[in-house]
Structures are given as C-alpha cells and as structure tokens.
C-alpha positions as a printed Julia matrix, in Angstrom:
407×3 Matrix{Float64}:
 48.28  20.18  33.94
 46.61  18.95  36.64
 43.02  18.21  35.87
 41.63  19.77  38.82
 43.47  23.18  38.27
 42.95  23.15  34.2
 38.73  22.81  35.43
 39.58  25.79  37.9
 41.38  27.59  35.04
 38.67  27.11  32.18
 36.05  27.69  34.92
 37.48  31.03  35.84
 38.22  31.9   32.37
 34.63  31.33  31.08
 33.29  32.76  34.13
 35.45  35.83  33.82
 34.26  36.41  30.04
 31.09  36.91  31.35
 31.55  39.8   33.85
 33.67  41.07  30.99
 30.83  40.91  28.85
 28.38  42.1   31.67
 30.97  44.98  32.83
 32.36  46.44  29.19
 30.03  48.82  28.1
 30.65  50.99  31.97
 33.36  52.16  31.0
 33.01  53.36  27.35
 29.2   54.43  27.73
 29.65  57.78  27.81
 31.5   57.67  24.27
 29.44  54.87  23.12
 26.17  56.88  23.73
 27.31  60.46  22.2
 28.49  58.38  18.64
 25.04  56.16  18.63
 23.08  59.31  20.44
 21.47  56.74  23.24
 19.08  58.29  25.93
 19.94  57.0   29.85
 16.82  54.5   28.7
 18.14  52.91  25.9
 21.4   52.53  27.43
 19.91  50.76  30.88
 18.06  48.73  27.9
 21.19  48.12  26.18
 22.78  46.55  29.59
 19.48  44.75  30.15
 19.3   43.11  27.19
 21.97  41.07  28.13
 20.84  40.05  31.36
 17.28  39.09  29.75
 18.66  36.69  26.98
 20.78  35.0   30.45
 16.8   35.06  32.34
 15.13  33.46  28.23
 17.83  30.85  28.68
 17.72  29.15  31.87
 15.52  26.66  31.78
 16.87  25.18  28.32
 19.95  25.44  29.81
 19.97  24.02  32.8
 18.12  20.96  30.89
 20.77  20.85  28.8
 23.45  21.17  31.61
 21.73  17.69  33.1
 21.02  15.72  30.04
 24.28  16.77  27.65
 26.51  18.03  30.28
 28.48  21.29  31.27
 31.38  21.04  28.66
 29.0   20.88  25.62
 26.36  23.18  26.72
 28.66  26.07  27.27
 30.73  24.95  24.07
 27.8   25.61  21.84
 26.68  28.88  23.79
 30.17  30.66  23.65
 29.75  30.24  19.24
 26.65  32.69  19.89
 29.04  35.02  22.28
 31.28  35.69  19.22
 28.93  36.78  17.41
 27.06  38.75  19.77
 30.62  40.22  20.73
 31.25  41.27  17.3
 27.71  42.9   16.17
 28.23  45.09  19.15
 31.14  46.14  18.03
 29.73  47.12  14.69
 26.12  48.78  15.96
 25.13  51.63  13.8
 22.2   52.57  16.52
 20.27  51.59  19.18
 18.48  49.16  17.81
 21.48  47.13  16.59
 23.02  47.55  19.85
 20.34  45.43  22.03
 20.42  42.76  19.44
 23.93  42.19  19.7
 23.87  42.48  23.64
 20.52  40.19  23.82
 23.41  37.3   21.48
 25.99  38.03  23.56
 23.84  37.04  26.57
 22.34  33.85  25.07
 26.16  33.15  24.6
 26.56  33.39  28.36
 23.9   31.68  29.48
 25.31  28.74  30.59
 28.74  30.01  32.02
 27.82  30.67  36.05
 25.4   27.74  36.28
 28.14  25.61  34.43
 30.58  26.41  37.43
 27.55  25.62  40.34
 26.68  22.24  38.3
 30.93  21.56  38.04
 31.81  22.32  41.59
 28.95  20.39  42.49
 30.09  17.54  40.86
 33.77  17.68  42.1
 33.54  18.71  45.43
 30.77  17.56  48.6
 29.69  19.77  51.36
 31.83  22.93  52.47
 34.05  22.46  50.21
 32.08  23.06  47.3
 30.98  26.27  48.33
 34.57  26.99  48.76
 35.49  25.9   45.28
 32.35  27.97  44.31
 33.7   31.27  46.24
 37.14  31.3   44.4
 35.48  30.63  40.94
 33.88  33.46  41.56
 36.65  35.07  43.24
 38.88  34.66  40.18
 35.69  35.16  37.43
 36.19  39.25  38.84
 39.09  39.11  36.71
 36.7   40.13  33.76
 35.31  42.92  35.38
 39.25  44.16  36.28
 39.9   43.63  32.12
 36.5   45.68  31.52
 38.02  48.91  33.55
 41.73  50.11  32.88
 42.67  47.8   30.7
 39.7   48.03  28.35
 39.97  51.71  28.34
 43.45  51.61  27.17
 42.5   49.65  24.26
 39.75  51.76  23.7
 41.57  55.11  23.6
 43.75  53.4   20.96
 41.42  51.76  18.74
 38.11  53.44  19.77
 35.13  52.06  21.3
 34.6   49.63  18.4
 37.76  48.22  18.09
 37.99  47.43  21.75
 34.23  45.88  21.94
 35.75  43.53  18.4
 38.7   42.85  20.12
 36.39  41.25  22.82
 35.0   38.87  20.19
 38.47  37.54  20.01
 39.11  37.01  23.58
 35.81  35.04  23.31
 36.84  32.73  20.66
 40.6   31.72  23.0
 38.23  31.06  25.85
 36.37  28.41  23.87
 39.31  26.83  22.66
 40.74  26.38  26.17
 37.35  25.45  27.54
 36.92  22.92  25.01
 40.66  21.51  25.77
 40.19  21.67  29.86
 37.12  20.5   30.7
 35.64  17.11  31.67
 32.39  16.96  33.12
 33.35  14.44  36.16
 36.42  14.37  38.18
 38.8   11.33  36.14
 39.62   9.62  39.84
 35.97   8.49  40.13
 33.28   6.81  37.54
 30.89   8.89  36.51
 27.16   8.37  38.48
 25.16   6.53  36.07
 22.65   9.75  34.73
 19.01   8.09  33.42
 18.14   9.01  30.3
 15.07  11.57  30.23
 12.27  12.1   27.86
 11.62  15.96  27.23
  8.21  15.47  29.12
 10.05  14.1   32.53
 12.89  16.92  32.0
 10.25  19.36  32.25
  8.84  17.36  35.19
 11.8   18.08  36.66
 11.88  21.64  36.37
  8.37  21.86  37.68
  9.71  19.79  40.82
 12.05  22.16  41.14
  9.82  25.72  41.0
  7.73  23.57  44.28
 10.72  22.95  47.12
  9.78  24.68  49.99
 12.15  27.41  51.13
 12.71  28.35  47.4
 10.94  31.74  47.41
 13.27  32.98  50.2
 16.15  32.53  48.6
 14.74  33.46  45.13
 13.47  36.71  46.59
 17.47  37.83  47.91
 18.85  36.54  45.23
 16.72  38.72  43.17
 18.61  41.7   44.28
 21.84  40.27  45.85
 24.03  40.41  43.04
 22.07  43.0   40.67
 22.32  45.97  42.99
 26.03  46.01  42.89
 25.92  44.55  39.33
 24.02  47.91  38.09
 26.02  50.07  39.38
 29.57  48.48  38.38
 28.15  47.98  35.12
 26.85  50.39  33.96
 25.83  53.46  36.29
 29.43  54.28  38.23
 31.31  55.19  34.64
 28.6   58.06  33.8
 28.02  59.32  37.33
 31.84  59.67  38.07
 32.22  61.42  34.47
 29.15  63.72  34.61
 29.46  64.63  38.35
 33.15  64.03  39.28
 34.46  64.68  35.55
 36.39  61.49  35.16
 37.81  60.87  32.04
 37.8   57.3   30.38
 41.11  56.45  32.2
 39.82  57.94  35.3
 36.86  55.79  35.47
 38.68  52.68  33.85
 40.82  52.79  36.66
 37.69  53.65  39.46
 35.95  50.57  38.39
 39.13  48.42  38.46
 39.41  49.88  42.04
 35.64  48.35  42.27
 37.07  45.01  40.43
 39.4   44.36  43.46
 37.2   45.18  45.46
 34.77  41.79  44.75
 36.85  38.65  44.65
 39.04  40.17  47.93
 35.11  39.96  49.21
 34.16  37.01  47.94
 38.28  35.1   49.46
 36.93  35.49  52.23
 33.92  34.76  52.31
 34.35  31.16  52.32
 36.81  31.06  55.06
 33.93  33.24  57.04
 31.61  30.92  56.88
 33.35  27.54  57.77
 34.51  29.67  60.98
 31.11  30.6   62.14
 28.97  28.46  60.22
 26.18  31.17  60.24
 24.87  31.44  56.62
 21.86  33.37  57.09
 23.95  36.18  59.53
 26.65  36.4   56.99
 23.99  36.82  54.32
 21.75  39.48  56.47
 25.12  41.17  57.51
 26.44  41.63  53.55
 22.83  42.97  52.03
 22.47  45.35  54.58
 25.76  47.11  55.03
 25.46  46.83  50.82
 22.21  48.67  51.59
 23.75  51.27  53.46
 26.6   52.27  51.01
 23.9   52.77  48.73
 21.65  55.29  51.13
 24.74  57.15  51.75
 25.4   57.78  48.2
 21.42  58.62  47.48
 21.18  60.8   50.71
 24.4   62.66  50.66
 24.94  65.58  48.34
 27.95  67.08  47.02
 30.36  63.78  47.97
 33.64  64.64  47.46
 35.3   61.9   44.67
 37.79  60.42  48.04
 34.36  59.83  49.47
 31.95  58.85  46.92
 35.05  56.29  45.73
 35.03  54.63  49.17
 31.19  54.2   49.18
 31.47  52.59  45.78
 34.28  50.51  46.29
 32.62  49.16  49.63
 29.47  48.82  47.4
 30.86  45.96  45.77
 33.31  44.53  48.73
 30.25  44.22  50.77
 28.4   42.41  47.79
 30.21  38.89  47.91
 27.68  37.59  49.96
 25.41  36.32  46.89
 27.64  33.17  46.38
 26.63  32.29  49.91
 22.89  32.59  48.57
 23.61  30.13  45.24
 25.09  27.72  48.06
 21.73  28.1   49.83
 19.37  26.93  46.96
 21.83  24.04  45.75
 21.37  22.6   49.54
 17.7   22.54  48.71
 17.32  20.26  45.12
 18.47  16.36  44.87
 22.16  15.98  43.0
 20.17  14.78  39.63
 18.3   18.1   38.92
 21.24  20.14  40.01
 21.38  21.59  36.96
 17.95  22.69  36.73
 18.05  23.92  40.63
 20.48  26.29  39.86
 19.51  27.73  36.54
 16.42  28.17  38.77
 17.67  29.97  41.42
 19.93  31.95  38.53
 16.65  33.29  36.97
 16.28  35.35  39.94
 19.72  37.16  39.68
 19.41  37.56  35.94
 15.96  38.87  35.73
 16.95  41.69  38.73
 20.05  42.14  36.47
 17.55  42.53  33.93
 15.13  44.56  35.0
 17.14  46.83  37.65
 19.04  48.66  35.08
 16.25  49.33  33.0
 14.36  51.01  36.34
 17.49  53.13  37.08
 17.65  53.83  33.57
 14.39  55.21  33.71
 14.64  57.34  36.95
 17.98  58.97  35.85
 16.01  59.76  32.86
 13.74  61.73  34.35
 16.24  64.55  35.16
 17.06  66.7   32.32
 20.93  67.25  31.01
 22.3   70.47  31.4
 25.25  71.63  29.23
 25.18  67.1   28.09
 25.72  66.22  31.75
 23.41  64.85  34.15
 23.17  66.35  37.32
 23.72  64.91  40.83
 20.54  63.98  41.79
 19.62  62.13  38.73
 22.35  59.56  40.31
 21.56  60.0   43.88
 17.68  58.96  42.96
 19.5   56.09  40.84
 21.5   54.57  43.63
 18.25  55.41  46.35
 15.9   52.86  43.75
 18.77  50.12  44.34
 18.75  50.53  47.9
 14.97  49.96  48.88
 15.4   47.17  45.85
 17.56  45.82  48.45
 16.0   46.29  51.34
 13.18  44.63  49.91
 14.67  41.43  49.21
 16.38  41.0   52.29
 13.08  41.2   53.94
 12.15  38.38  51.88
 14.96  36.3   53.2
 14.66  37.34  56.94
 10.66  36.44  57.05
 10.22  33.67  54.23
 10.16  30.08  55.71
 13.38  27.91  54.83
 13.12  24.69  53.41
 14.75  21.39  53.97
 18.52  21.06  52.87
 19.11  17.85  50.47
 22.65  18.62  49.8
C-alpha cells in the first residue's frame, strides 16, 4: 500500500474510534440508564467524563506528540482505550461508569491532535487543511458505526455486549496503526527535531498559551464542535425516544442520518474555502446558521419528527466549519511546537465537550419525568443553552483581534 493512503487509512481509522467512542453511549442511553438507574446528570457526567480525561491530557500529549512522535504517543494511549472500552462495558453503576469513560478518554487523547501534527507534517499550505478536512471527513465513519449499526449489535447482545465488542474494535485499530504509520513522509529526510529538556518543553507550551490572536480562536473553538457534539452524542437519542417515541433502531438510524450528515459537510468544506479563500466568512456563516437550527428546535413546540429530523440533521451539516478553526490556530505557532499548538487549541473543544453536556445535563434535569419520559421542554431548554453557548463564542471570534499567521 501506498504509504500516503495506509497514513490516510490509520489516520481515519484512529480518528473514527474516537467519535465512536465519543458517539456510543447516544444511542443505547435510554437502556443504559433504566439498567444502571442514571439521572439526566449523571448521564451528561457520564459523556463528560470522557471529554475531561481528552482536556487532563493535552498538554502531556502534545509534549509527547513533539518529543516522541505521533505513532508512539497514540500507540501507548489506545492500550488505555481497551481498557476503558471494556470497564464500560462491565459498569455495575454510576460510579463505575465515569471511570471507565474518564480511561477511555485518556485513551483518545492523542488521536485528533495526532492527525493535525501528521497532516502538518506531510502536507504545506492549503493542502493540509485539505488533507485535514477529509480526515475528518472519513473519522465520521465512527459516529455512522455508533448509530444503526451499533444498535443492531446491541439488540442482539445487549448494551454490554455491544459497548465489549467496542473494546475489540479498539485493539484492530492499534494493530493497523502500529503497522501504517510513520511519523514523516519516506520521500523526504526527516527535519532534524532538537532534543528538549522537560523545563524548555514546558517553555514551549507557555510560548504557546502567549501568541496573539489565540483567544479568538480558542473562544469559537470552545463551542464550534461541542454544540453539535452534545447533541449527536448524547441528547438527540433520548429526546427523539421520550418525545417522538423512537425505538433503539429508530434513533440508531436518526443519528446515522446525523452521521452523513458531517463528513458530506466537512467534503466540502475544503473545496469552499480554496474557492473563496474567506476563512473567517465561512467560519461566521457555519456557527450561525448552526445557531439557528438550534433556536428553532428550543423555540418551536410540538415539531413534527419530518421537521425536528431536518433541524437536527442540518445541526450537524452546518457544523463542519470547526476544522476550518483548527486550520486557523496551526497558522498561528512555528512548525516545532506544532504539537503543542494544537493540543492547545484542542483544550478548548474538549473542555466545551466537557463541560456542555454536563450544563444540558443539568437543565434537562430540572424538569420532572412524567410516566419515565421527559417532556418537551426539558429538550427545547437543552438545545436553547447550546444555542446562546454558541452565540457566545462566535462573538468571540467576530470582535477578538487576530494574530499573525506563521504557517
């Protein structure tokens, strides 16, 4: 195989594991949380968890992804994604349930910034961020596996054996991440990389936190990605089963309609901006028509399922913009600390992917269950919190000052 296609392949299939990961417990939540008896709280904890082991390990890993290297880094992480993936699938409660999703995110940590630092190192200029848009595009594959497909499995070997059959998947996508990666293209030398003391790899980082322009695209990227990432996730399974009565194959095959949705979003998104060449537009335009499919869906009552499908499946389509934002912050930090940039800038998505679900969590809460179902405004106050979340970062990008590009 061609090396360049085996590093797309490995890159998409690590990738991928993660929005598996991040997308799997959507669909069987409602099942999952009657057999463990989870509150709305506990469960936006449980999907939380994940994302806050991916915010605790950043700034090792992007370090790590400097000094020892993509193909290592993420090596040694996926071991800890097994695991996690497999104490999930055996959780007698709660408890057990966010220490098994707070493994399984450690074990992801490095798997997004692994692609940024890879493309980065393959491709110059436009054409990384196109590399970067189909690795993305093709990583959506895991959040397709986590709808239909993993709701088949699961209505055949219950929740648990479909969570433990995700340990497995795990373990094949080490093995062929192991046997298809190389950290630089083999047509070129590798750039000779200093060796760093642990004092002047933290120098770096701090370097990093001070570029100008960084708090702009920290504050979009805050929200860019988590708003849709919430509700794929983990809020569209229970509000189309507790207020459009959608079954697990039902809403398996809702959020697969939600899968397609993102990498046909993010195909294009590419092309779109080599045509115009208008990053910030592109960016403005994608968070704020995002913004809107989420008022609609808070505002509206009584959405028919035709309806309420569209605005969700638009949700996400609209919500490919983000990988414009990641190209953003890499044009801001010098190629040695590109590791470190973009763990940086990833803190931002993973602590709004952190923190986000939790809040929703919390405001669905607050509405009472009537006959074990939530009602309809418990979900429209959900998906109105993600909006002004939204709206509140893209402010940040629209009147923060931008910073010098370096790459």
């Amino acid at each position: 195989m061609n090396a360049a296609v085996a590093l797309m392949a490995a890159l998409a299939a690590m990738t991928g594991l993660s929005q598996f990961h991040r997308a799997a417990l959507g669909v069987v939540a409602p099942e999952l949380t009657d057999d463990l008896a989870l509150s709305p709280a506990v469960l936006g904890a449980a999907n939380g968890m994940f994302f806050a082991a991916l915010l605790v390990a950043q700034v090792p890993v992007g370090i790590a992804l400097d000094r020892a290297g993509p193909r290592r880094t993420v090596a040694a992480l996926t071991g800890l994604a097994v695991a996690g993936a497999l104490a999930q699938a055996f959780a007698t409660d709660g408890a057990m349930l966010l220490a098994a999703r707070f493994v399984l995110g450690l074990g992801c940590g490095a798997s997004f910034m692994a692609a940024v630092v890879l493309c980065a190192r393959w491709h110059r200029g436009a054409e990384m961020t196109l590399a970067l848009s189909r690795v993305f595009a093709l990583s959506q594959m895991g959040i397709l596996f986590a709808g239909a497909p993993l709701a088949a499995v699961a209505g055949l070997v219950g929740w648990r054996g479909a969570l433990g059959a995700s340990a497995l998947l795990t373990a094949a996508c080490l093995a062929l991440w192991w046997r298809w990666v190389r950290d630089d293209p083999p047509d070129r030398p590798a750039p000779p990389r200093k060796a760093e003391t642990l004092r002047e790899a933290l120098a770096g980082q701090v370097s990093i936190w001070r570029l100008p322009g960084l708090p702009r695209v920290l504050s979009m990227h805050l929200v860019a990605y988590a708003a849709a990432a919430t509700v794929i996730g983990l809020w569209a399974g229970p509000y189309l089963a507790d207020v459009h009565g959608l079954d697990a194959t039902g809403r398996g095959w809702a959020l697969a309609a939600m899968g397609v949705a993102m990498p046909v979003g993010l195909l294009g998104i590419g092309p779109l901006e080599r045509a115009i060449g208008r990053r910030r537009a592109i960016v403005t335009a994608g968070a704020g028509l995002a913004a809107l499919m989420l008022a609609l869906l808070a505002i509206l009552p009584g959405l028919p399922l035709a309806a309420a499908l569209t605005l969700l499946v638009l949700l996400v389509l609209f919500s490919a913009y983000p990988v414009l934002v990641v190209a953003e912050g890499r044009s801001l930090f010098p190629d040695h600390l590109v590791g470190r940039g973009a763990t940086t800038v990833n803190m931002a998505q993973v602590l709004g992917s952190a923190l986000l679900p939790l809040l929703v969590g919390a405001v669905v809460g607050l509405f009472p269950e009537a006959g074990g179902v939530r009602p309809e405004a418990a979900y429209r106050a959900g998906f109105g919190v993600l909006c002004l979340a939204l709206l509140l970062g893209l402010a940040g990008w629209l009147l923060l000052p931008a910073g010098e590009k370096k790459g």
